[in-house]
N, C-alpha and C positions, 0 to 999 in steps of 0.2 A: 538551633538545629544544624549538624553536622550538613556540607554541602550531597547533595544528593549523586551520585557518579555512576553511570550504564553503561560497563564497558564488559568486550567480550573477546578473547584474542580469537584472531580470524587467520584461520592457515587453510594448507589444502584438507588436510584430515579431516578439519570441521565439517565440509562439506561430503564426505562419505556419506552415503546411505543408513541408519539404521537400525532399515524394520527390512522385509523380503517383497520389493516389489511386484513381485510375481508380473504372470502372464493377465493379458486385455485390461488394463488397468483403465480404472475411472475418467470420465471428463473432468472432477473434479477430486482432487484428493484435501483430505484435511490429515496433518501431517501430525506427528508426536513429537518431533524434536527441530531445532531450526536446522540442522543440519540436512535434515529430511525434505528441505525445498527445493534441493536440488530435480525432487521427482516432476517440478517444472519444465525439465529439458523432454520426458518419457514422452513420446512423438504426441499421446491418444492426452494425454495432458493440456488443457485447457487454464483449472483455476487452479490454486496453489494456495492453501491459507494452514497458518499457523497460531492459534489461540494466544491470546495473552490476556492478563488483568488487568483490569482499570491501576494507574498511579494517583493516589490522591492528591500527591504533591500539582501533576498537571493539570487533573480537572481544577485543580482551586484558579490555579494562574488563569486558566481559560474563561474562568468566571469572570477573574478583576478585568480579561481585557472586553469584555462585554461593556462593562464601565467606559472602555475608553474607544468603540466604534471600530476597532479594527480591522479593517478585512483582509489581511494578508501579503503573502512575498513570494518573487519570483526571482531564482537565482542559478547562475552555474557554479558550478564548484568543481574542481580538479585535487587529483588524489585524495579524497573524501578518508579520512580516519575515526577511531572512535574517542581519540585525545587532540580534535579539530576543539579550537578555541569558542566558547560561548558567542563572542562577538562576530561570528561566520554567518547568523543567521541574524537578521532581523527582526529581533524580537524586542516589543517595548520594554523598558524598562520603568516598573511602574516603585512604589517607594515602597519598602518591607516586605517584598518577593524576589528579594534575590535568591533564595532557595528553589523557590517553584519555578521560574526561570531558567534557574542550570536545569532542572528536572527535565524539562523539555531541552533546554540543549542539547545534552548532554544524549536522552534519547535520539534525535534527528540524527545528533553526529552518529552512533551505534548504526540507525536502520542505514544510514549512506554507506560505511563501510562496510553491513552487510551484504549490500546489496551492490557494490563497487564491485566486492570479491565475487561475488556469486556469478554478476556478468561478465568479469573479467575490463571492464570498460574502466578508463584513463578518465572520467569523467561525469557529473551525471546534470539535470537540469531538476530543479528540486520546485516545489509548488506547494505552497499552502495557504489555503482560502478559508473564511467562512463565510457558511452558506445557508443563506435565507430560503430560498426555493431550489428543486432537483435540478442542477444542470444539464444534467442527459439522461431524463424520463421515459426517454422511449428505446428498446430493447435495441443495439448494436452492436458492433466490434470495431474496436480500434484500428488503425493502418499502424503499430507501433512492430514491436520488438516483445519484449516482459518488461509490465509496467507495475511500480511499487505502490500499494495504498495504503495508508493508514488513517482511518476513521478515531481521533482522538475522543471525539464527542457526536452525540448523534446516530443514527440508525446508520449501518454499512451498507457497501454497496451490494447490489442483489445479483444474482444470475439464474443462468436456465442448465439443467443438470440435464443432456439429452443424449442420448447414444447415435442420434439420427441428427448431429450436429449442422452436417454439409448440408440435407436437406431442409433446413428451415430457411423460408422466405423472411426475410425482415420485414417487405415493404407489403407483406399482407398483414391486416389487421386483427385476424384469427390470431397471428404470431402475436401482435402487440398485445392482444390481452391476455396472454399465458401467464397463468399464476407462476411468479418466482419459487424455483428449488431449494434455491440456498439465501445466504444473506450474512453477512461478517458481524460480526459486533463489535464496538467501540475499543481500538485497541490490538485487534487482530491485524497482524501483515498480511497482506494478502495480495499473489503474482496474476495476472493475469498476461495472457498470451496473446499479442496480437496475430494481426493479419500479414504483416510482413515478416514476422520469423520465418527463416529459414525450413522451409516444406513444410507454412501455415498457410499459404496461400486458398483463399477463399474459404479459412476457418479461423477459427480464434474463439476467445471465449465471447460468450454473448449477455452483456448486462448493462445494467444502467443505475442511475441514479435514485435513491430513494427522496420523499419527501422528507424534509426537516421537519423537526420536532419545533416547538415553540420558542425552544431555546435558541436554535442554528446549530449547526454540521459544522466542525470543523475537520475539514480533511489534507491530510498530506498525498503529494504524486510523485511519483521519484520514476526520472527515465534516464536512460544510459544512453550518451555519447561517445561518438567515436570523433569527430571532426571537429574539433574546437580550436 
């Protein structure tokens, strides 16, 4: 099997609009083309997701690392491209998956330079776990910037779709038991806005963590640096 290769040239044009954002646009938009996540920056813009398909090649590798107890890597990376070398990420190397291996490399290096371009940021702080139980089950918002997820495996992450975003209390219980609006699927990109963006202050998107499946969550986080 021919090496598997995810690559996508990234300019400014990519990043053009296009569909017609019009006027009062959603908290949460789900987007048609990647180009279209730029509707992250629209002020009333909270979540940001983009569909994707499951890669067989990744779920299988995800499989064998179940075999070997994995739970994951924490890395910085500067000028992130999408022809970053395999060996940039820390991934085991198990015996006759070198195929599914680049699959997943090869993807991480794509989503980093999507997402390098997208923030314009000289750097980013990359995270990927799996995950036995929800890490952050109860409804919040980040203190970030726009934070990158990707749910490889596993149920995504959820959120609250609300037009009366500034008014929800967090720390009331009523909020915590609000049935979820939305919810990504395994494989979707999906931006979320924090609290510290520029005129997000005391908004952001508001969601949390689902519970794993039997199998475990594997999920990627990708955040942009400026100070490294």
């Amino acid at each position: 099997m021919p090496e598997t290769v995810v690559t996508l040239p990234l300019n400014a044009q990519l990043f053009q609009p296009t569909h017609d954002i019009g006027a009062e646009p959603p908290h949460t938009r789900v987007v048609p083309e990647l180009a279209d996540l730029v509707d992250v920056f629209i002020e009333t813009t909270q979540v940001c997701l983009f569909e994707r398909s499951p890669t067989p090649e990744i779920e299988r590798y995800l499989a064998n690392l179940d075999q070997r107890s994995w739970r994951g890597f924490r890395l910085v990376t500067s000028a992130p491209t999408a022809q970053m070398p395999s060996s940039t990420w820390p991934l085991p190397i198990c015996e006759g998956d070198d195929n599914d291996r680049a699959a997943l490399a090869n993807d991480l290096a794509f989503l980093a330079e999507l997402y390098a371009d997208l923030l314009g940021c000289p750097a980013l702080g990359v995270r990927m776990e799996r995950l036995d139980q929800a890490m952050c089950p109860r409804w919040h918002r980040d203190r970030t910037g726009v934070r990158l997820l990707c749910t490889y495996r596993g149920p995504g992450t959820e959120w609250i779709e609300d037009r009366r975003l500034d008014g929800l209390n967090l720390r009331e219980e009523a909020t915590q038991s609000c049935p979820a609006s939305g919810c990504a699927e395994a494989f979707d990109i999906v931006l979320l806005k924090g609290s510290a963006w520029p005129g997000n202050a005391k908004r952001g998107a508001i969601h949390r963590s689902p519970a794993p499946d039997t199998k475990g969550r594997y999920l990627l986080a990708m955040d942009a640096l400026w100070d490294v």
